[in-house]
C-alpha positions as CSV (number, residue, x, y, z in Angstrom):
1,X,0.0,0.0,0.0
2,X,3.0,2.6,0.5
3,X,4.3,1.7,-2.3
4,X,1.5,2.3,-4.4
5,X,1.2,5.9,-2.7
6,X,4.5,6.6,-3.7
7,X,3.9,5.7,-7.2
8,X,0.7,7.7,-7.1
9,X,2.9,11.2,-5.7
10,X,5.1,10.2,-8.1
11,X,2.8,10.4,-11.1
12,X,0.8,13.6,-10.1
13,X,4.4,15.4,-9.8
14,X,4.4,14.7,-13.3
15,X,1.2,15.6,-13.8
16,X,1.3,18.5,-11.9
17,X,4.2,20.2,-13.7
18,X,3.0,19.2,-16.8
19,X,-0.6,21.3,-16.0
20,X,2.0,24.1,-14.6
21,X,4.2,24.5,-17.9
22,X,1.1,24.3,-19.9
23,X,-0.2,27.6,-18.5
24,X,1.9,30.5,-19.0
25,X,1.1,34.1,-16.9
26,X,1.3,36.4,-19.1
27,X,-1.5,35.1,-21.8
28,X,0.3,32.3,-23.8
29,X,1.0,28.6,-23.1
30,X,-3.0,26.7,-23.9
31,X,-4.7,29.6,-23.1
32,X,-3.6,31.6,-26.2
33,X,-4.8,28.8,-28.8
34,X,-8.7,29.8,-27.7
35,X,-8.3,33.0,-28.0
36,X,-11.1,33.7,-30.7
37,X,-14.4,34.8,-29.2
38,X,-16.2,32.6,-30.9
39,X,-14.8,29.4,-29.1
40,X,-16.6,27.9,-26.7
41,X,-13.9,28.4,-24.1
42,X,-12.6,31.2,-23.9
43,X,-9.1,32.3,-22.5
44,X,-10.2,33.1,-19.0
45,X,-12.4,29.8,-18.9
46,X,-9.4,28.1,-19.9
47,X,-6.9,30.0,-17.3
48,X,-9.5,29.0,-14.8
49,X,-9.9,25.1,-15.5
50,X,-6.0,25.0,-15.5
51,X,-5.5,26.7,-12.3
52,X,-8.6,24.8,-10.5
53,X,-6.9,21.9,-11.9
54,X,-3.3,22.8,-10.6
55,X,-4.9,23.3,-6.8
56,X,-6.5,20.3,-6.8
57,X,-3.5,18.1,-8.2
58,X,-1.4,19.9,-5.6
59,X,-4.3,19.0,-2.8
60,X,-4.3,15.3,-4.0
61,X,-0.1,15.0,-3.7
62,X,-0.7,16.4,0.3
63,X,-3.1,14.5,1.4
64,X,-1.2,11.4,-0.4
65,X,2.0,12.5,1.4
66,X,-0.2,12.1,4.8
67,X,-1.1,9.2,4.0
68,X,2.2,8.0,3.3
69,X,3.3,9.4,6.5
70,X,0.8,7.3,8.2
71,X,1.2,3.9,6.8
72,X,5.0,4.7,7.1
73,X,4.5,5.0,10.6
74,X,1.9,1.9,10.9
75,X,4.7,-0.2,8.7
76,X,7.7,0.9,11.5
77,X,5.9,-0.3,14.2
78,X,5.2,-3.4,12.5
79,X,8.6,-4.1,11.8
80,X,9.6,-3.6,14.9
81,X,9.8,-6.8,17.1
82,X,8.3,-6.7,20.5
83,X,10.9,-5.8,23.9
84,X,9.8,-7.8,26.7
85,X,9.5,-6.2,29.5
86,X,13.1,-5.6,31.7
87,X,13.0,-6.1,35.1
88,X,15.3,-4.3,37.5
89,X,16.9,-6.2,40.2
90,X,18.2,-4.8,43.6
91,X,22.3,-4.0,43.2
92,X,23.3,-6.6,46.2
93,X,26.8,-5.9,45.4
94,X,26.9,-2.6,46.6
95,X,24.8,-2.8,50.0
96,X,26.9,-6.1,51.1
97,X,30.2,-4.1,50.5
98,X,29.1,-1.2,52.4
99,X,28.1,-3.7,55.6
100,X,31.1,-5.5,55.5
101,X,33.4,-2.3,56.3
């Protein structure tokens, strides 16, 4: 299952900066090619879907990274074998030399 949430980050990076190089601030990038008015999208609709489309990518890769974080915690514990519990004993050695003088 971590695995497969690391493959899944991995991807929407990809995804992500593709959806970031595609837009481009200052008009161009996919946003320029609809910029007749008589297209059904028009530049700011498009400018729009990219950039509600860049937040939520960016949401999906955090809350994949907590969930990573999680399991990667969950999979530690796992791994780790169980201490039995240590018992401390009364240092005789000490109190018998202190009697004896």
């Amino acid at each position: 299952m971590f695995t497969l949430c690391v493959v899944l980050i991995i991807l929407a990076c990809f995804v992500l900066a593709f959806v970031i190089l595609i837009q481009n601030s200052k008009g161009g990038g996919l946003a320029s090619n609809f910029a007749s008015s008589n297209q059904i999208m028009g530049v700011r609709k498009t400018a729009d879907v990219l950039e509600k489309t860049t937040w939520g990518i960016a949401a999906f890769i955090m809350v994949l990274c907590f969930v990573c974080a999680f399991l990667s915690k969950n999979e530690v514990k796992s791994l780790r074998p169980e201490q039995a519990p240590v018992e401390q004993t009364a240092n005789t050695g000490d109190s018998q030399s202190q009697t004896q003088e």
